[in-house]
C-alpha positions as CSV (number, residue, x, y, z in Angstrom):
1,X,-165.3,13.7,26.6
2,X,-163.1,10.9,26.5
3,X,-161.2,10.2,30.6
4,X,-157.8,10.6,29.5
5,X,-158.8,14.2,27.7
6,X,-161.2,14.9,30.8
7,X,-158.2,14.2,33.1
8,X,-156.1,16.5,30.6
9,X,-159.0,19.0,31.3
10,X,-159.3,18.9,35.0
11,X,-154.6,18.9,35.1
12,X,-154.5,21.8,33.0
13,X,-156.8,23.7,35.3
14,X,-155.2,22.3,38.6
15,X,-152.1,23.5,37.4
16,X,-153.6,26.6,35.7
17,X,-154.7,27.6,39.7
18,X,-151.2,26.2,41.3
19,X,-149.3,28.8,39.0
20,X,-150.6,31.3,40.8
21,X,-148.9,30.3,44.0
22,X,-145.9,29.2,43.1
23,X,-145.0,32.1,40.3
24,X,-143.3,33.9,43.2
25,X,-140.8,30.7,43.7
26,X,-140.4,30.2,40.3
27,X,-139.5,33.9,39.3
28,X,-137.2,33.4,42.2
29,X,-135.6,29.9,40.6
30,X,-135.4,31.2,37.2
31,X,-135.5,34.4,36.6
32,X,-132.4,36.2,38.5
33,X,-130.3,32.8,37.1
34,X,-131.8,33.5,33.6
35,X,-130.6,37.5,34.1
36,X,-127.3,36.7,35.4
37,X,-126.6,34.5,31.7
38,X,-128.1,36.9,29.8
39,X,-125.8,39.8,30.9
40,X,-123.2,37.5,30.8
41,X,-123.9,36.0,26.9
42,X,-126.0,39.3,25.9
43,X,-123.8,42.1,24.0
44,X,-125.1,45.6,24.5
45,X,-126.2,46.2,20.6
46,X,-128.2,43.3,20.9
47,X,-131.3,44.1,18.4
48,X,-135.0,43.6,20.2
49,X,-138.7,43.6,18.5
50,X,-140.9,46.0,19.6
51,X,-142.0,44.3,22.9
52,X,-138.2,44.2,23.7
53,X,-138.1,40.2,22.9
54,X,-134.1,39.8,21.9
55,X,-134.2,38.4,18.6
56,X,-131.2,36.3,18.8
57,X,-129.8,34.9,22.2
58,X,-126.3,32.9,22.9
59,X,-125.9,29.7,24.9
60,X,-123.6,29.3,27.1
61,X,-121.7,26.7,24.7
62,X,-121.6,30.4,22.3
63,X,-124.1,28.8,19.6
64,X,-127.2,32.0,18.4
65,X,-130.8,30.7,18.7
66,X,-133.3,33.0,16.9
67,X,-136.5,34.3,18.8
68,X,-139.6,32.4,17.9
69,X,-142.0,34.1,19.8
70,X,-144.3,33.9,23.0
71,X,-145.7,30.4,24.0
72,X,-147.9,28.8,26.6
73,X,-146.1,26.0,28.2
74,X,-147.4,23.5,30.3
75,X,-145.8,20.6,32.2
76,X,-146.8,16.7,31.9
77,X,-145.5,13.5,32.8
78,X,-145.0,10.1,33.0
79,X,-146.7,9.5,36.3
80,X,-149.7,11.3,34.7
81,X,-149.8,9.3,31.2
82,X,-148.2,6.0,32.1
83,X,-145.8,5.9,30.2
84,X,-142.8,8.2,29.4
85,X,-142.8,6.8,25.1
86,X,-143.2,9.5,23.5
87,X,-144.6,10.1,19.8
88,X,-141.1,10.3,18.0
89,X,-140.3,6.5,20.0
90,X,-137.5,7.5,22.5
91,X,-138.1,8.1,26.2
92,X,-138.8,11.4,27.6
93,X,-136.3,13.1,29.6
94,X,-136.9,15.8,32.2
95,X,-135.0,18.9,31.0
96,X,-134.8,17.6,27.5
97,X,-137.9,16.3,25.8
98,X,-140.7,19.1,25.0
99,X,-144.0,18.0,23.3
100,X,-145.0,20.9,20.2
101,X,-147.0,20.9,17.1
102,X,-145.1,19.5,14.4
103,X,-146.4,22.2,11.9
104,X,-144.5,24.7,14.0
105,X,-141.7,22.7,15.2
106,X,-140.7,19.7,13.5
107,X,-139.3,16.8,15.8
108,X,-135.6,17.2,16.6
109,X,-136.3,21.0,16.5
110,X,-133.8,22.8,19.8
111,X,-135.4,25.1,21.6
112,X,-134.1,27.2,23.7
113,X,-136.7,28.0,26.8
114,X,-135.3,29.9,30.2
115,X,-131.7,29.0,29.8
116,X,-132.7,25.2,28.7
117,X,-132.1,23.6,25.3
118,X,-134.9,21.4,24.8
119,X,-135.2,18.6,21.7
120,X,-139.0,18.3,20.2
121,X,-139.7,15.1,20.5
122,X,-143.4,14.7,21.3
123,X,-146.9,15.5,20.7
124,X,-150.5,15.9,21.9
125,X,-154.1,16.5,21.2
126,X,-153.9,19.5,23.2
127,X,-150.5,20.5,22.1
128,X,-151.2,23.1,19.0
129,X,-150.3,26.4,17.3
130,X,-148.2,28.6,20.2
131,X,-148.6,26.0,23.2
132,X,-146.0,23.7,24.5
133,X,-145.6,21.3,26.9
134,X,-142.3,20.4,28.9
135,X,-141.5,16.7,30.5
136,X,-141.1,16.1,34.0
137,X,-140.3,13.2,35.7
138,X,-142.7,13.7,38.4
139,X,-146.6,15.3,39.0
140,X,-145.3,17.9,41.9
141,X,-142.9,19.1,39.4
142,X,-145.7,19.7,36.9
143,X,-147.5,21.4,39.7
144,X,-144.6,23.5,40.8
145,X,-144.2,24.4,37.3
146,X,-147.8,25.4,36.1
147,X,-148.4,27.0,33.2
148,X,-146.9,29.8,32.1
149,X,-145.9,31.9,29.3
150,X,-142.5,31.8,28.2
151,X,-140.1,33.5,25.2
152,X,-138.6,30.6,22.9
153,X,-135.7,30.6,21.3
154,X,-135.2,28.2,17.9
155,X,-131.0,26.7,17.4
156,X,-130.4,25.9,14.3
């Protein structure tokens, strides 16, 4: 196993384990805020799939994003990789840049992720099929992040 996928190894499960005590503060930071846009963008016919996912959601600027499903996201960062370049050749920006498998979302793609638009404009080895991984700028963010399932939302 190579040190930088080791390292990747040994994050993922710190974080994995530092979810657990910060979902509480998280749910906290997000959740209510994400509720109180919801009921404010969300009309009452809204359709849902069968788990009760909304299939469409409005931003707060009034543009639709489509549900694309349930994903793993995971946090990285510059501190952690050296360097904030990122595989499209701009800079990553915390609460902007997300890293995705290009055969599921091309770079450029908008997501929408917890009240957040996000641009895809990275990759990684570990980054395939339904996981995703969001840019911070530093490693306690990561860690107060974790990993975590979350409900995307694809702008045209």
């Amino acid at each position: 196993m190579k040190n930088s996928q080791m390292i990747t190894a040994v994050t993922a499960c710190f974080i994995a384990a530092a979810s657990t005590f910060t979902s509480f503060a998280a749910d906290t930071a997000t959740g209510p805020a994400l509720a109180a846009v919801q009921e404010e963008t969300t009309p009452e016919s809204q359709q849902t799939d069968e788990a009760g996912h909304l299939l469409t959601m409005q931003t707060p600027d009034g543009t639709i994003a489509s549900y694309a499903g349930e994903f793993r996201a995971s946090a990285y960062s510059a501190e952690e990789y050296g360097s904030s370049l990122t595989a499209s050749g701009v800079y990553a920006k915390a609460n902007h840049t997300i890293a995705a498998d290009r055969n599921v979302f091309p770079m450029g793609t908008k997501l929408l992720i917890d009240g957040t638009v996000y641009t895809v404009e990275d990759t990684g080895s570990a980054i395939r099929g339904n996981k995703l991984d969001i840019f911070f700028n530093t490693n306690r963010e990561c860690y107060n992040y974790g990993v975590r399932t979350v409900s995307v939302y694809r702008l045209p």
